[in-house]
Phi, psi and omega in degrees: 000304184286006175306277212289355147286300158358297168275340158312290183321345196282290181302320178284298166308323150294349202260355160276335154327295216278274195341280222268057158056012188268026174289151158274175207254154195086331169295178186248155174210214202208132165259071164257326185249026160267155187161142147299115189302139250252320158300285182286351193019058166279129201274102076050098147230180177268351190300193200234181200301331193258330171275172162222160184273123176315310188201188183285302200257126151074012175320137169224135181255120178243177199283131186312158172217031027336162155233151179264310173312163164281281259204088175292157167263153172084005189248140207258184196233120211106008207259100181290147220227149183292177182297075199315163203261202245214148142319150182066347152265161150198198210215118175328153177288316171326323180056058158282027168098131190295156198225137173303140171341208182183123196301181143282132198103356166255149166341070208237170167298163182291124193026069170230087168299284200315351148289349195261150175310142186268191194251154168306321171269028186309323170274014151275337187240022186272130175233201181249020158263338160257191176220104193049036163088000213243165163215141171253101179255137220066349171111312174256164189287126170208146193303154165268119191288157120154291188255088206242188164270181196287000179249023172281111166252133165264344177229167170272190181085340190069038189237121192262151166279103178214045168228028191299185155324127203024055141224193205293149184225150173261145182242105183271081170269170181221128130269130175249143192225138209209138158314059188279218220254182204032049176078339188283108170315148193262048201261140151261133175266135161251098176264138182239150163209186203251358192286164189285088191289179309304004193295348222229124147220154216274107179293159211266288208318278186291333204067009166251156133334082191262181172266147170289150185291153160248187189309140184076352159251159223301183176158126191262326183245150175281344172292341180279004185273119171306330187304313164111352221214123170206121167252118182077045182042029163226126165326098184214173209292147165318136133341337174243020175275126212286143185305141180235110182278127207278165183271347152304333170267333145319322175292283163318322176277345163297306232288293179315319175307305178265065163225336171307301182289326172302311179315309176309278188327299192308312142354272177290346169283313179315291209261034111304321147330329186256343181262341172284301176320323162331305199261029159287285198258008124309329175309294188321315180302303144000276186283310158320346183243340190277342178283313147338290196291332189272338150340253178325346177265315181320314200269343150313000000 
């Protein structure tokens, strides 16, 4: 009997171990038990940040043999850190070792557009929303259509532009949901889509291709904004965008300095005018009186 509490106890605990990803390397695991998180959609094992699980059955967490990162989580200073993959690779969330790019239509991790292979033309559809043109929406990998007509083939693989202007588009969302402070949950919805950025957005209603809005009109997502940024339900400038000055406020402000500054000089002349005068006619005072007094000694 106590055998076999024993091994229970054994078993949950390690089967606690295991949920929040802290085995070392060399303990055992399972990729049976990879998965995303249903919030934070943190890629999940049993292994701990520096390891990965060898297989399903009889699974060992060895030391990572790639990275995606410059700068990894979980490694201490001093630690030595796996490799970044080669240009034409990349390196998996699990970090089992760089792998060639993935065609469209295969299988990528939750939003890592950098696996997917890029399209021949990539530098017409590479925005700062894709990756070289190429996206994993859903989970798999696929080109950014585009605005060609709908019976044009462009790609290989048997891949059509047939996400031009009014037509149909895939709409990818995420929500992360994150502990903000006092306990009070966090969520953002991300939405991705396959239309041709930023000229373009997939609308949530229809499933088509619109054109993006400009500054001042209405807007529910930041993807429907050439701006990328909708505040208040309106299109309006990035945060980073530089102040930009109408040449009429230049003019006025030009106007004001000087007129600040004549107004200072002008100032500073009275009154300098005026403490000379002051000591003028203290001088005056002075002397009127030192005379006075030689007066009145004269007349003695």
């Amino acid at each position: 009997m106590f055998g076999i509490l024993t091994a229970v106890v054994h078993f949950l605990a390690f089967s606690s171990l295991a949920y929040s990803g802290s085995v070392p390397e060399g303990g055992s695991c399972s990729t049976d038990n990879y998965h995303v998180d249903s919030t934070t959609k943190k890629f999940i094992t049993d292994c701990d940040d520096k390891t990965f699980c060898s297989g399903s059955v009889n699974g060992t967490c060895t030391l990572k043999k790639c990275r995606r990162d410059e700068f990894p989580f979980g490694y201490n200073l001093g630690d030595s850190l796996a490799p970044l993959c080669s240009p034409g690779s990349f390196c998996p969330d699990d970090g089992s070792g760089c792998q060639p790019l993935l065609d469209a239509g295969k299988k990528c991790d939750l939003n890592r557009d950098e696996q997917c292979k890029q399209p021949p033309n990539w530098d017409k559809l590479a925005s700062y929303l894709n990756s070289n043109g190429s996206l994993c929406l859903e989970s798999v990998c696929r080109y950014v259509p585009l605005h060609l007509p709908s019976n044009t083939l462009i790609f290989d693989r048997g891949r059509y532009a047939n996400a031009t202007l009014g037509q149909r588009c895939i709409l990818d969302n995420t929500t992360y949901i994150d502990p903000g402070p006092n306990g009070k949950q966090i969520s953002r919805t991300i939405f991705r889509d396959n239309c041709r950025t930023p000229a373009l957005f997939c609308d949530q209603t229809y499933l088509q291709c619109l054109p993006a809005k400009p500054l001042g009109f209405p807007c529910f997502r930041d993807q429907e904004c050439l701006t990328f940024n909708c505040d208040e339900e309106i299109c309006v400038e990035p945060p980073e965008t530089p102040l930009r000055v109408n040449p009429w406020q230049t003019a006025v402000t030009t106007v004001c300095i000087l007129l600040a500054m004549s107004a200072t000089c002008t100032t500073l002349v009275l009154v300098h005018k005026r403490q000379k005068m002051v000591h003028y006619r203290e001088l005056r005072e002075y002397y009127h009186e030192q005379l006075r007094l030689v007066s009145v000694s004269l007349r003695r």
